[in-house]
N, CA, C and O atoms as a printed pandas DataFrame, in Angstrom:
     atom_number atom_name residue_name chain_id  residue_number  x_coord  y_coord  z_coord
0              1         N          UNK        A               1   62.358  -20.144   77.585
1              2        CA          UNK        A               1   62.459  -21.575   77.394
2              3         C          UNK        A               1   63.298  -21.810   76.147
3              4         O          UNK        A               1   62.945  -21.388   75.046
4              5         N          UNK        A               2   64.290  -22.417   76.329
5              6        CA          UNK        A               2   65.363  -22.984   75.133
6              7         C          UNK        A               2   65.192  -23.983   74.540
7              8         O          UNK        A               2   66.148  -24.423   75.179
8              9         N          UNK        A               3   64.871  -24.902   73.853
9             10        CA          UNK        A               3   64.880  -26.013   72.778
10            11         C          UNK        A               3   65.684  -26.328   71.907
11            12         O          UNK        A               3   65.972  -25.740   70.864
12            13         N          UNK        A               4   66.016  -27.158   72.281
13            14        CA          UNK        A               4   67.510  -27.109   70.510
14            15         C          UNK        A               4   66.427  -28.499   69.836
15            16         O          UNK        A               4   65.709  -29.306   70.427
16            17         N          UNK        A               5   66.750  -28.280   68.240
17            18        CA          UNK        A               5   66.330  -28.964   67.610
18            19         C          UNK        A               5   66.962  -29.763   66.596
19            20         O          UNK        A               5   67.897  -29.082   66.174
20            21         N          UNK        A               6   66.921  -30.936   65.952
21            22        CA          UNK        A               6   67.639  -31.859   64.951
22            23         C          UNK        A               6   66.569  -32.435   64.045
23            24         O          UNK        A               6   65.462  -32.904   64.309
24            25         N          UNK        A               7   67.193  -32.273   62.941
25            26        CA          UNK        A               7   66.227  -32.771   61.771
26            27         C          UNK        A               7   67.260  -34.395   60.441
27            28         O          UNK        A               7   68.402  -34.392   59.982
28            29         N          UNK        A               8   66.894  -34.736   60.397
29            30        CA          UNK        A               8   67.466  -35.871   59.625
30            31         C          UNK        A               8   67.042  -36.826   58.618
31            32         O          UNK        A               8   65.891  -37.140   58.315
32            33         N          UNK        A               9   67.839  -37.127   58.274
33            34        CA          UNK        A               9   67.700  -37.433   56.574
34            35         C          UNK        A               9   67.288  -36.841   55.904
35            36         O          UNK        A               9   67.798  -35.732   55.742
36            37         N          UNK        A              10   66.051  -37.251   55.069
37            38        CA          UNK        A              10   65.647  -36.269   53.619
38            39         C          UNK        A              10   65.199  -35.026   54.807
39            40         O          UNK        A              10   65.436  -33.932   54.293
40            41         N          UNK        A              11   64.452  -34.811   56.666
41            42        CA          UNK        A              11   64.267  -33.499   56.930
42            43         C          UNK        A              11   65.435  -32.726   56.604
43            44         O          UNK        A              11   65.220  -31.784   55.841
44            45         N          UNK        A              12   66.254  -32.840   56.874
45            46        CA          UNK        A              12   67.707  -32.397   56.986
46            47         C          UNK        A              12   67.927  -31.163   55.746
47            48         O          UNK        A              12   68.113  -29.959   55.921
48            49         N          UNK        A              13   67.825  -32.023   54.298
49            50        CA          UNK        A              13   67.485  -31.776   53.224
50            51         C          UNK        A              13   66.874  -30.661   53.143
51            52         O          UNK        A              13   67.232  -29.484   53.132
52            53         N          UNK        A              14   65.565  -31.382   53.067
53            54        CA          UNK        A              14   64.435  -30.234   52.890
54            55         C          UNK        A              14   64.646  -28.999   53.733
55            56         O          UNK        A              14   64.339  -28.037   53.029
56            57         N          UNK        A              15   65.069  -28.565   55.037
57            58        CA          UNK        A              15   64.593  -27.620   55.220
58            59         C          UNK        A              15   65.908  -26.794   55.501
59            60         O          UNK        A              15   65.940  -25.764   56.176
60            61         N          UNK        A              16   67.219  -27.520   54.756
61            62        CA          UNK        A              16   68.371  -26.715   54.615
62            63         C          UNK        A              16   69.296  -26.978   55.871
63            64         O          UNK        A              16   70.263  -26.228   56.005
64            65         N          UNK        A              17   69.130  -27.766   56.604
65            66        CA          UNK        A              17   69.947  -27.410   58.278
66            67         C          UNK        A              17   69.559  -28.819   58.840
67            68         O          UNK        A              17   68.580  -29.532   58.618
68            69         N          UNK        A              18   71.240  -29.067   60.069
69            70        CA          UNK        A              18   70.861  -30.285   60.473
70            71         C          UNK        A              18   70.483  -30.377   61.778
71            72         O          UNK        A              18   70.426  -31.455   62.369
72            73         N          UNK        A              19   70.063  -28.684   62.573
73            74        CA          UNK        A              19   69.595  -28.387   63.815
74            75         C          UNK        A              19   69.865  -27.349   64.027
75            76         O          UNK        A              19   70.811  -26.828   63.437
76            77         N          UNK        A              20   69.028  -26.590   65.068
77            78        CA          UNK        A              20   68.532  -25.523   65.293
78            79         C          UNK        A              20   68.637  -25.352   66.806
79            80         O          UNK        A              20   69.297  -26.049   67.576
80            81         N          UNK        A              21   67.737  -24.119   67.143
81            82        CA          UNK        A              21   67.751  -23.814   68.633
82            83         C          UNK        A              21   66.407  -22.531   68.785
83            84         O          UNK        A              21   66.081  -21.612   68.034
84            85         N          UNK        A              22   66.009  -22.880   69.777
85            86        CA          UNK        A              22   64.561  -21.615   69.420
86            87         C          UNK        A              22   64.415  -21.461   71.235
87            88         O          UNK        A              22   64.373  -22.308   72.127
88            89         N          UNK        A              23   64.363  -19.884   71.236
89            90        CA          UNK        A              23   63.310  -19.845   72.345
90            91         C          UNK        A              23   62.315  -19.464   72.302
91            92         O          UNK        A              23   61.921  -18.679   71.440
92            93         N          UNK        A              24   61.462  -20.041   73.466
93            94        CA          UNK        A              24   59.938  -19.911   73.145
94            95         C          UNK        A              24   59.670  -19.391   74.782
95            96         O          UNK        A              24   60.394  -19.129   75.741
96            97         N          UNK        A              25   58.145  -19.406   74.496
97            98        CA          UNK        A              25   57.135  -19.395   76.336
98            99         C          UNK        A              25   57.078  -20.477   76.505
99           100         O          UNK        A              25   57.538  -21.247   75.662
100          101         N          UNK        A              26   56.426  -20.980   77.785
101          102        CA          UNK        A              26   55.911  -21.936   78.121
102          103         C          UNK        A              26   55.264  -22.824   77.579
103          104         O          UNK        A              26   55.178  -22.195   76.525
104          105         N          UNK        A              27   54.522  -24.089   77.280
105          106        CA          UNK        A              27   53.148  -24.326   76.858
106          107         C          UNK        A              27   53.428  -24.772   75.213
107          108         O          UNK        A              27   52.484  -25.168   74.530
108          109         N          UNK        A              28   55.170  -24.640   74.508
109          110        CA          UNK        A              28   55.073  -25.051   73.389
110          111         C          UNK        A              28   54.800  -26.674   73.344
111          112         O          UNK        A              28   55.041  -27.424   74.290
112          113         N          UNK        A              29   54.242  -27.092   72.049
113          114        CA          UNK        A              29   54.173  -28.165   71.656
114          115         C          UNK        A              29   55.166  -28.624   70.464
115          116         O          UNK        A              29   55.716  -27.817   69.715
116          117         N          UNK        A              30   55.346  -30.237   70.377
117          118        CA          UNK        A              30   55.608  -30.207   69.291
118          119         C          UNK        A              30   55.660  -29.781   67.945
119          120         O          UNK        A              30   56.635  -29.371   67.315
120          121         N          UNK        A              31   54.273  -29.955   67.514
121          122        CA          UNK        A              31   53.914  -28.944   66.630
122          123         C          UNK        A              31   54.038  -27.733   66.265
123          124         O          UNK        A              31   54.038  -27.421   65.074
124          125         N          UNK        A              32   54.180  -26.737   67.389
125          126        CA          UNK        A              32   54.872  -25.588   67.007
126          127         C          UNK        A              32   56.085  -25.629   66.702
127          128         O          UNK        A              32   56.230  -25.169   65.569
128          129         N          UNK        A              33   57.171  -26.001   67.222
129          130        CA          UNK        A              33   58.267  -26.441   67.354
130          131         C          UNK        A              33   58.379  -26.396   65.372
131          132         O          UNK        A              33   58.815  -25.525   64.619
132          133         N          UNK        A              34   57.715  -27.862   65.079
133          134        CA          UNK        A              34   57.795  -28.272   63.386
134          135         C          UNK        A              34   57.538  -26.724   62.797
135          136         O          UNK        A              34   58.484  -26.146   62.262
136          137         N          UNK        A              35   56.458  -26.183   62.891
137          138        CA          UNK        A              35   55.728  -24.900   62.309
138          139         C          UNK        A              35   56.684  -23.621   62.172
139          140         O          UNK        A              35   56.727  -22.780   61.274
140          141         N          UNK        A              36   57.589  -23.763   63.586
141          142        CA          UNK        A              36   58.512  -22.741   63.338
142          143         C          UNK        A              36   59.486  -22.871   62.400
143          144         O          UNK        A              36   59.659  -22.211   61.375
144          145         N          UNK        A              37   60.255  -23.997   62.948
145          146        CA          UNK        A              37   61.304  -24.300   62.045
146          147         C          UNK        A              37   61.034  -24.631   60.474
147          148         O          UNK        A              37   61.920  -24.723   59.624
148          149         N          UNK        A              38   59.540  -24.804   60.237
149          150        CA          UNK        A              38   59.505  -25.677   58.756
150          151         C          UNK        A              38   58.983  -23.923   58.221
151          152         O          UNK        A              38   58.379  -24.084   57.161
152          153         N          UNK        A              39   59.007  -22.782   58.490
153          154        CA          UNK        A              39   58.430  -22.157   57.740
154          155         C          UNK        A              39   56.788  -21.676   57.630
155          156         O          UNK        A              39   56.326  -20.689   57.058
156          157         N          UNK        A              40   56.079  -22.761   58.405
157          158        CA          UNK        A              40   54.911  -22.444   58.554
158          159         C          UNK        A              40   53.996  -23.866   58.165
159          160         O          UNK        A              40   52.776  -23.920   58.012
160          161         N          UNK        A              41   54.897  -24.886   58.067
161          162        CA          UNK        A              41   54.182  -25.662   57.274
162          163         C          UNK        A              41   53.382  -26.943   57.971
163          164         O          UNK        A              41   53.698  -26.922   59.161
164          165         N          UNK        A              42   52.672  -27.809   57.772
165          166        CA          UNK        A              42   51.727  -28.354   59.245
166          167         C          UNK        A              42   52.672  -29.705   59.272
167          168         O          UNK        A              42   53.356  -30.244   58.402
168          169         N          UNK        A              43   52.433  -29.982   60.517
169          170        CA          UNK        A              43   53.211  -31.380   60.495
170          171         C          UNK        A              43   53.063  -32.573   60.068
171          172         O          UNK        A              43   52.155  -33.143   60.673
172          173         N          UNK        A              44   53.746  -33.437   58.994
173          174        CA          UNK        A              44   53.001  -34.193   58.224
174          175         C          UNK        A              44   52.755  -35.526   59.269
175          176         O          UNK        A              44   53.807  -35.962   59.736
176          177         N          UNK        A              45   51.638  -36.158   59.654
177          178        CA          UNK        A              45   51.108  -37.275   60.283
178          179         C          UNK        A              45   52.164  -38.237   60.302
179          180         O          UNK        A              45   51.991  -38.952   61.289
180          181         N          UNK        A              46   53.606  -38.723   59.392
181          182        CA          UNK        A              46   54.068  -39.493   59.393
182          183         C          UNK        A              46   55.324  -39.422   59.581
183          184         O          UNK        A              46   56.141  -40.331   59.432
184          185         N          UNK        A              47   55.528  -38.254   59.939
185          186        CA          UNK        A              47   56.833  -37.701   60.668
186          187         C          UNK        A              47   57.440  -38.355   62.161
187          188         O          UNK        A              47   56.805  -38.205   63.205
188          189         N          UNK        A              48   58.416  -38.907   62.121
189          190        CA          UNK        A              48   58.854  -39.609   63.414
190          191         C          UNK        A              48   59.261  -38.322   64.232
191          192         O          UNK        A              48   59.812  -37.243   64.013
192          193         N          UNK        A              49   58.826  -38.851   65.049
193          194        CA          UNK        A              49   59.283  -37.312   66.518
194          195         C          UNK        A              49   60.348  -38.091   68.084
195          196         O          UNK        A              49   59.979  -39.097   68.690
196          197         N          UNK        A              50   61.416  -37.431   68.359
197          198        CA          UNK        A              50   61.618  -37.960   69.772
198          199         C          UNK        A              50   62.154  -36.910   70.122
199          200         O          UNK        A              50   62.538  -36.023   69.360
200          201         N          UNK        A              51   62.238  -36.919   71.524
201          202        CA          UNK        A              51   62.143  -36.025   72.600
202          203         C          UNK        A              51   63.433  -36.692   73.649
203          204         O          UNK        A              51   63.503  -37.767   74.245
204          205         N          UNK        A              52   64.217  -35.721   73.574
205          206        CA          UNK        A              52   65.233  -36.177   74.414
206          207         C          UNK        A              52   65.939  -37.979   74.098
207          208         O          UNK        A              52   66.256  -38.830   74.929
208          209         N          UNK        A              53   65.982  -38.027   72.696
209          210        CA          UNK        A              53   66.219  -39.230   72.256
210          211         C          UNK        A              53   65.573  -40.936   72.340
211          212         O          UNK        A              53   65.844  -42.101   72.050
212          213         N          UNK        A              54   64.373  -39.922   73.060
213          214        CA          UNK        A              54   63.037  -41.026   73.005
214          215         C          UNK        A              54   61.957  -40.718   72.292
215          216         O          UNK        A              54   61.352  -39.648   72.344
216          217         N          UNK        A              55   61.656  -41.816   71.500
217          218        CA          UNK        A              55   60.530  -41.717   70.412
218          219         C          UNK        A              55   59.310  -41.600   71.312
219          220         O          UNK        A              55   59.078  -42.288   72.306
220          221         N          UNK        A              56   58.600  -40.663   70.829
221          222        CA          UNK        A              56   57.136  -39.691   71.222
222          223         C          UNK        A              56   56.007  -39.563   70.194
223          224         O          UNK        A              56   56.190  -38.999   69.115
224          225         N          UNK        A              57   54.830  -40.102   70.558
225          226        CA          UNK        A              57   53.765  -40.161   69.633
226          227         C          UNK        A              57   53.007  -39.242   70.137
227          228         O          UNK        A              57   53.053  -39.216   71.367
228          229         N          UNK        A              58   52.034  -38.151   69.448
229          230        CA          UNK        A              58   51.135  -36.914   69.352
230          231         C          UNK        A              58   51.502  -36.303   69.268
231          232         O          UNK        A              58   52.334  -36.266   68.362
232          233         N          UNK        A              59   51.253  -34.891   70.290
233          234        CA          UNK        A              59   52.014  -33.511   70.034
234          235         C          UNK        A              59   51.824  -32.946   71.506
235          236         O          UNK        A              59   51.129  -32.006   71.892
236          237         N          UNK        A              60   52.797  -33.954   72.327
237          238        CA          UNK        A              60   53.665  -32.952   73.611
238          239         C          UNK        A              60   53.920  -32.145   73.854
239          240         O          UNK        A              60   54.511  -31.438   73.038
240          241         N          UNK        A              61   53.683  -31.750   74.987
241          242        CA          UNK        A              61   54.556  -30.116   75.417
242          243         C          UNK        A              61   56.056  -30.437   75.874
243          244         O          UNK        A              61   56.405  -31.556   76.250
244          245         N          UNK        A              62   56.642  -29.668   75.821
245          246        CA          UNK        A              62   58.167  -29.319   75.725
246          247         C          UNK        A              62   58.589  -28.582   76.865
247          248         O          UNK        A              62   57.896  -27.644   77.259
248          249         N          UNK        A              63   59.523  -28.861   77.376
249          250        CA          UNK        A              63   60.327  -28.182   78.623
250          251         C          UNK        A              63   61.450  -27.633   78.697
251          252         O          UNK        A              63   62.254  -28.423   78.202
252          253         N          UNK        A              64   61.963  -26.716   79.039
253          254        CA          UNK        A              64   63.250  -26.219   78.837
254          255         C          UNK        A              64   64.448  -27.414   78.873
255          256         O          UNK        A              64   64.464  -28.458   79.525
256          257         N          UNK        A              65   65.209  -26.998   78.150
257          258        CA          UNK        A              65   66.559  -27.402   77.657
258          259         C          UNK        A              65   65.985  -29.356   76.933
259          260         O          UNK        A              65   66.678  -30.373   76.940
260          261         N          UNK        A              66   64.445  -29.171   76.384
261          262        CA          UNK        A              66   64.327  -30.349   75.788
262          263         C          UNK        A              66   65.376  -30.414   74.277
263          264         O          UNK        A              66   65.683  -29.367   73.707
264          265         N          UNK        A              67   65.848  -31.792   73.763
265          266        CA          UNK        A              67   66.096  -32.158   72.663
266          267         C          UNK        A              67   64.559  -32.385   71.650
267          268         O          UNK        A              67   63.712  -33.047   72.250
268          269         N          UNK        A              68   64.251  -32.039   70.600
269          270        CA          UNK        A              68   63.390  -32.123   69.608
270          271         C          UNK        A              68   64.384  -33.075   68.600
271          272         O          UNK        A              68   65.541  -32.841   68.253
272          273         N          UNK        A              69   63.786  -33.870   68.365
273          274        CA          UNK        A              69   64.461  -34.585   66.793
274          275         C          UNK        A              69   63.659  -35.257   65.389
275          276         O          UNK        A              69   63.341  -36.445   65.431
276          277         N          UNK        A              70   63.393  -34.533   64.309
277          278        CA          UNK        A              70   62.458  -34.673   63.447
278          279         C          UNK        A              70   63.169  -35.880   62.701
279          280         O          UNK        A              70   64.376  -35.739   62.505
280          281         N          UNK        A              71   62.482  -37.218   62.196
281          282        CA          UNK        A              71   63.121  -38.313   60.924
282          283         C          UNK        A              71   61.734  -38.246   59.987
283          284         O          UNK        A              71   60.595  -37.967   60.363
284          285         N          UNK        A              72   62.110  -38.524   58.906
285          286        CA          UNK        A              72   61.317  -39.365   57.813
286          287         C          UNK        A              72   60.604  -40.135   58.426
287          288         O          UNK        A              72   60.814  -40.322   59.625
288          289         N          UNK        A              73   59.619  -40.753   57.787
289          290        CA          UNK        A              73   59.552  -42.500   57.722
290          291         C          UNK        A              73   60.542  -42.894   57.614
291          292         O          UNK        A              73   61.572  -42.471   57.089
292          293         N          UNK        A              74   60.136  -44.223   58.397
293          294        CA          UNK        A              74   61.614  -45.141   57.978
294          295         C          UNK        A              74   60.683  -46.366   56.912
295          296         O          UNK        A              74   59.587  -46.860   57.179
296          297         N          UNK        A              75   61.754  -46.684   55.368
297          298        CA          UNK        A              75   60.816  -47.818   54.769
298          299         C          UNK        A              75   62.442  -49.002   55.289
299          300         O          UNK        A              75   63.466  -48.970   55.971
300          301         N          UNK        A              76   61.770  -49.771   54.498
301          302        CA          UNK        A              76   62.629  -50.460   54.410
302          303         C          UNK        A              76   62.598  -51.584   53.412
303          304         O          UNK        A              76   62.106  -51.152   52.370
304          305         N          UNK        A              77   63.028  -53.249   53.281
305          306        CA          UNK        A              77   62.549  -53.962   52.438
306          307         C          UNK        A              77   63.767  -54.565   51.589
307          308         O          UNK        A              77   63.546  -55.335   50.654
């Protein structure tokens, strides 16, 4: 199973790269997805997530040749 992944703004930053690509088994979730790419680190609750360029709330499973795309919060004001 292939996944390419995109990270943006301050993610972008932080974790050095503005996308990736991972294969996995079956059965991944979002969350793993974050865990791999971040190093190990848990996914912070306020992390925007979309999936094939649609915004996705919890932690989905993933299908081959899905798009992953990690944002900030967005503030604004």
């Amino acid at each position: 199973m292939s996944i390419k992944v995109k990270f943006f703004a301050r993610m972008r930053e932080e974790l050095g790269r503005a996308e990736d690509a991972m294969e996995h088994a079956a059965g991944l979730k979002v969350s793993d997805v974050w865990r791999e790419m971040s190093g190990g680190r848990e996914m912070p609750d306020s992390l925007l997530v979309a999936i094939n360029m649609e915004h996705v709330k919890g932690d989905p499973e993933l299908k081959d040749g899905d798009e992953v795309a990690f944002f900030p919060p967005v503030t604004g004001g």
